[in-house]
C-alpha positions in Angstrom: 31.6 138.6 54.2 32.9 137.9 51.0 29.6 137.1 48.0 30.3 133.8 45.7 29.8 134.9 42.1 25.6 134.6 42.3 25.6 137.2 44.9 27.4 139.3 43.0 25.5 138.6 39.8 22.1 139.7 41.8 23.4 142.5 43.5 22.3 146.2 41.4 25.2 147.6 42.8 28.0 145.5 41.8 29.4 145.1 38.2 32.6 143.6 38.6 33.4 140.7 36.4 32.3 137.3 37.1 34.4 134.1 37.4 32.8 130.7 36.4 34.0 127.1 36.0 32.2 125.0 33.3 31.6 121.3 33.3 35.5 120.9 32.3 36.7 122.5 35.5 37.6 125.4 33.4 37.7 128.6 34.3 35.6 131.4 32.3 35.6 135.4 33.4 32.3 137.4 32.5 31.7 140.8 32.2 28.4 141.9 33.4 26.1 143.5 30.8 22.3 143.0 32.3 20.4 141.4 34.9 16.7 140.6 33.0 13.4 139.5 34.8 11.1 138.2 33.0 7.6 136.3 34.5 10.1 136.5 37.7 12.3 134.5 36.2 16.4 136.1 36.2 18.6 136.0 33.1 22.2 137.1 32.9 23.2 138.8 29.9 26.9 138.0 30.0 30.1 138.9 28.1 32.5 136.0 28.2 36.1 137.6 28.5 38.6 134.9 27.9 37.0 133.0 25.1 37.4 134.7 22.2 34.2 137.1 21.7 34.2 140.5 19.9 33.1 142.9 22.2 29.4 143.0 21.2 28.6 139.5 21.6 26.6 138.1 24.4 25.5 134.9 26.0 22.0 135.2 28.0 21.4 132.7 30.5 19.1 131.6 33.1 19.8 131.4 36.5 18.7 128.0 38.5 19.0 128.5 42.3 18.2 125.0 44.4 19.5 125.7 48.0 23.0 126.5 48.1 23.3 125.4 45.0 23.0 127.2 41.6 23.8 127.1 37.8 23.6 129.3 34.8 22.1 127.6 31.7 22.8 128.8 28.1 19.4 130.0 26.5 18.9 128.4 23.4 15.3 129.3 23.1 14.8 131.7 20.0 11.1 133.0 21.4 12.4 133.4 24.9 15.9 134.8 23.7 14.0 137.6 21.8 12.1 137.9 25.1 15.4 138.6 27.1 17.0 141.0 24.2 13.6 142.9 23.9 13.7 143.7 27.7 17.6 144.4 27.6 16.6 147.0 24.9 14.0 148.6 27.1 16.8 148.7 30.0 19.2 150.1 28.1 17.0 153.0 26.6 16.1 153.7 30.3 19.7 154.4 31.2 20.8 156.4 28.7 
């Protein structure tokens, strides 16, 4: 059975880049940096592929689930975005 792009998103095991469509029916490719939970709440650190980024630039973004349904949200949040990269930073030491 083939997984839709959340699936793969919250799946450990899979890494492979991410295809998205914004409001515009446009379609965006992410690469996968992180998968953050914080107060069991999941945040997609995200490297947009076709847009333009240097390699080191990021986009975190929540991830809203209703039924069958879901949507990533840009964090704009300073407090919570330092939240998200302060976690990242603890994942990232641990793999290393």
């Amino acid at each position: 059975m083939k997984k839709n792009e959340i699936e793969k998103l919250l799946d450990e095991n899979d890494n492979s880049n991410l295809v998205f469509y914004n409001d515009n029916k446009e379609k965006i490719e992410f690469e996968q940096v992180a998968l953050i939970n914080i107060d069991n709440e999941n945040y997609a650190i995200l490297h947009p592929v076709n847009l333009g980024y240097q390699d080191d630039e990021v986009i975190a973004y929540s991830i809203k689930i209703d039924n069958l349904n879901y949507e990533l949200l840009e964090v704009e949040d300073d407090d919570l975005l330092d939240k998200i990269y302060n976690e990242y930073q603890k994942f990232y030491k641990s793999k290393k």
